[in-house]
C-alpha positions in Angstrom: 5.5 -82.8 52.5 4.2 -81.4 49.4 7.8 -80.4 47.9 8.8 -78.7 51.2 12.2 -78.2 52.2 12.1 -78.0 55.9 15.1 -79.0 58.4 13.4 -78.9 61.3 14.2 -81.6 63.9 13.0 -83.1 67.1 9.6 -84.4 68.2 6.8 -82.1 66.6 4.7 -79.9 69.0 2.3 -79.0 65.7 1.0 -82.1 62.8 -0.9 -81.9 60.6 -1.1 -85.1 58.4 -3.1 -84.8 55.0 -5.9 -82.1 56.3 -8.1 -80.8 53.7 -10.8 -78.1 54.4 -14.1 -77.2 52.0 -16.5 -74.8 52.5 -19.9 -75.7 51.0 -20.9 -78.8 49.1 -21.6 -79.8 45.1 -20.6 -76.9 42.5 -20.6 -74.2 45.6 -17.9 -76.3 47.4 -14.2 -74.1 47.9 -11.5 -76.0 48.8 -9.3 -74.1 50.8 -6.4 -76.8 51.5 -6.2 -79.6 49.7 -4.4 -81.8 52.0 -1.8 -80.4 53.7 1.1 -82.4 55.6 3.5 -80.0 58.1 5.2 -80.2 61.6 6.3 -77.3 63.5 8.6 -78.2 66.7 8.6 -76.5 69.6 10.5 -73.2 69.7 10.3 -72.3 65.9 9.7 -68.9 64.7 7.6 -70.1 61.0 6.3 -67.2 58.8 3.4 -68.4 56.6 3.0 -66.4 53.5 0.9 -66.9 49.7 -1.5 -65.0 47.7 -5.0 -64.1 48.5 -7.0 -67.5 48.6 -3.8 -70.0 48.8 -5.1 -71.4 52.1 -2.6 -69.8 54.9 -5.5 -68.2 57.0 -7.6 -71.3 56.7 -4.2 -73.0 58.1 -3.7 -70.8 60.8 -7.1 -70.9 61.8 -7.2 -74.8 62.2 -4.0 -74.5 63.9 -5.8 -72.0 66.3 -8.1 -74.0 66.7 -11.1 -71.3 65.2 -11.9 -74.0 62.7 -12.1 -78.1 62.3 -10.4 -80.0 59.3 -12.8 -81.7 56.4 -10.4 -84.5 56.6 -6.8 -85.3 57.5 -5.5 -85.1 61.3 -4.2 -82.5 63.5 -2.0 -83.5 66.5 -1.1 -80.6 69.3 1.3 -82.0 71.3 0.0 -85.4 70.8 -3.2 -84.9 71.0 -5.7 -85.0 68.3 -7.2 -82.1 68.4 -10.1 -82.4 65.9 -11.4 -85.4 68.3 -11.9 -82.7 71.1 -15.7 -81.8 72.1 -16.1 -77.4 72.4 -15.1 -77.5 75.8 -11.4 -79.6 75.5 -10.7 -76.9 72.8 -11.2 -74.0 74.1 -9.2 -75.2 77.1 -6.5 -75.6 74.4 -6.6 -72.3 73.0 -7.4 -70.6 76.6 -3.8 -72.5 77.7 -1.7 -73.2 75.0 -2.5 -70.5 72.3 -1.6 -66.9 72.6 -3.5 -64.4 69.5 -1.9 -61.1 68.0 -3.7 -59.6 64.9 -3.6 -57.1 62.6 -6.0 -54.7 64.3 -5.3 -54.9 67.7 -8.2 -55.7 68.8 -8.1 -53.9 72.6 -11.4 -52.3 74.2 -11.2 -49.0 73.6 -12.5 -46.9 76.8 -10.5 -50.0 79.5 -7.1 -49.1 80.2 -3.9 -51.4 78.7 -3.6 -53.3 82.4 -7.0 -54.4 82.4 -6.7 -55.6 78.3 -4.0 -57.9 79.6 -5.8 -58.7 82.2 -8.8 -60.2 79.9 -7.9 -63.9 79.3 -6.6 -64.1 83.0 -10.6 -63.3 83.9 -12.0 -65.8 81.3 -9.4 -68.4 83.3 -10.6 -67.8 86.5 -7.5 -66.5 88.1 -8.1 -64.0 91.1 -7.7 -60.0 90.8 -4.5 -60.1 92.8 -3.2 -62.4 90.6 -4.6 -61.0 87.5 -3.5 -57.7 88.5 0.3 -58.5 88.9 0.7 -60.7 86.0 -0.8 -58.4 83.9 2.0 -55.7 84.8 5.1 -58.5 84.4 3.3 -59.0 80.6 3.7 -55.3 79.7 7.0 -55.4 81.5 7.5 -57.5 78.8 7.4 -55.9 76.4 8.4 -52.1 77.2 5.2 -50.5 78.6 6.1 -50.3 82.3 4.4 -47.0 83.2 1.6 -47.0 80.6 -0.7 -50.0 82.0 -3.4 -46.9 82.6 -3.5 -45.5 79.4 -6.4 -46.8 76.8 -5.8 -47.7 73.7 -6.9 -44.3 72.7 -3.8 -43.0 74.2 -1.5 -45.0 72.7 0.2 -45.3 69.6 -0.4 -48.3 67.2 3.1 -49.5 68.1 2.2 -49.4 71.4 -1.3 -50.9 71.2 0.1 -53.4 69.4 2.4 -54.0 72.2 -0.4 -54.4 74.5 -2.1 -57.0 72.5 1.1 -58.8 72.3 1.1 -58.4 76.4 -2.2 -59.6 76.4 -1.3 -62.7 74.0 1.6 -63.5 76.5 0.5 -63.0 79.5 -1.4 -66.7 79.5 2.3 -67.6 78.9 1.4 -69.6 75.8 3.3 -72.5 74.3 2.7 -71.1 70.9 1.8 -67.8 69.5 -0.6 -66.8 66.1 0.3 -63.5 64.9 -1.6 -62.9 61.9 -0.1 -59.4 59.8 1.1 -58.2 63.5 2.7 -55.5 61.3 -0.3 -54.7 58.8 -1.2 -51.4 60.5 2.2 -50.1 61.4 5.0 -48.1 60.0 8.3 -49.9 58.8 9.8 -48.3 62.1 7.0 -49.4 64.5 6.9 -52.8 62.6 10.7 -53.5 62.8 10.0 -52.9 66.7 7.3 -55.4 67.0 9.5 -57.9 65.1 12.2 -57.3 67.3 9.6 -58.1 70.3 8.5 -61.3 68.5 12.2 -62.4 68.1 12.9 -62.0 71.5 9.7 -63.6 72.8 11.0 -66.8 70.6 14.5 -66.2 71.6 14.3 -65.5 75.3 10.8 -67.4 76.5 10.9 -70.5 74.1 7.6 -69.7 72.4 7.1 -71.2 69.2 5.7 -68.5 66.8 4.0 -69.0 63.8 3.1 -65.4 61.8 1.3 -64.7 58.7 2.9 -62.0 56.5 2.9 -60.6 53.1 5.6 -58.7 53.4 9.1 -60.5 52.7 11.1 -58.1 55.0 8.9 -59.0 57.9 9.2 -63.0 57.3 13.0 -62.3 57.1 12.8 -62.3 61.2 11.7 -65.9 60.9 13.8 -68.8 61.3 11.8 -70.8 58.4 9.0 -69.6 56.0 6.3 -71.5 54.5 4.6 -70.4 51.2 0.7 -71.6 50.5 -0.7 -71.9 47.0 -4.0 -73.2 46.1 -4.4 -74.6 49.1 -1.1 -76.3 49.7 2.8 -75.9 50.6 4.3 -74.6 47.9 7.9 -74.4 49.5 9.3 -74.6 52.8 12.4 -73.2 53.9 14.3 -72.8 56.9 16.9 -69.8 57.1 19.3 -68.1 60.2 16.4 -65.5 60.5 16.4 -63.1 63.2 16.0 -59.9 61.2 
């Protein structure tokens, strides 16, 4: 596995098996992974760090299914995902896949209930049902009492708490968090990673989080490091901040 080091066990819920991914074609081509080989089982909590350019957001992205291997395979539960049409995947990522990023990314003038309620509407579910599941999300995590605030109102702790409501509230299998601390303070980011941990911990979801920042990784239980494209190392620690 590309010098990895991982001791992860059990059937894998994430595999990808030699996947390679180039933009452009002749001179102009970029190779953003070079064949990359990795399983992530369910329940794991995986920070993915490396420079600028290694390869980790192209990674992520394929594992969100935003983007389609050159070559190599990649299995999601079994399935091989780059053999789905549009509509199969977005299925996928509308049921399996939860999203947290760095900016939040809330509508600004519609209160925090009805930004959780958003992926509930594109699923079809019915107001009533939207309406109460969205409440249990931000339950969840602390903002009982705030579901009519906008994101205006709100710190960035809290939007970011929002999104994370909005990520969960599809009750995912796995959640992308990509620099879920990049716009917060070191107190407001310890309190998201805290949130993560006990989204892992408590609900079984598998999360896998990109971070630059070593003390935000340190909450993972393993941590993968891309460069040029592949795994550089792979360890697993305790984590848990």
């Amino acid at each position: 596995m590309n010098g990895n080091e991982s001791t992860s066990t059990g059937p894998a819920l994430i595999e990808l098996a030699g996947v390679t991914r180039v933009y452009g074609t002749g001179d102009a081509a970029v190779h953003a992974l070079g064949g990359v080989d990795l399983a992530i089982v369910q329940g794991e909590f995986v920070a993915v760090m490396g420079p600028s350019g290694s390869g980790k957001s192209t990674a992520m992205n394929i594992l969100g299914c935003l983007d389609t291997p050159t070559s190599g395979t990649y299995r999601f539960l079994g399935v091989e995902v780059g053999g789905l049409t549009h509509n199969p995947r977005a299925r996928l990522r509308r049921n399996y896949l939860g999203f947290v990023f760095q900016g939040f990314n809330l509508l600004n003038r519609t209160s925090a209930l009805e930004n959780v309620e958003l992926p509930l509407i594109y699923r079809g579910d019915s107001p009533g049902v939207r309406r109460a599941q969205a409440r249990q999300a931000l339950a969840q995590v602390g903002l009982t009492g705030w579901e009519h605030h906008t994101p205006g109102e709100l710190s960035g702790g809290q939007q970011q708490r929002v999104a994370i409501a909005r990520a969960m509230v599809t009750r995912p299998v796995v959640l992308l968090a990509d620099e879920p601390t990049g716009n917060l303070d070191s107190a407001r980011s310890a309190e998201i990673m805290h949130l993560l941990t006990a989204i892992n911990r408590d609900h079984g979801v598998t999360v896998i989080m990109v971070t630059h920042e070593p003390d935000m990784a340190a909450y993972a239980k393993r941590t993968i490091r891309f460069r040029d494209g592949l795994i550089e190392t792979d360890h697993s620690h305790t984590g848990g901040g």
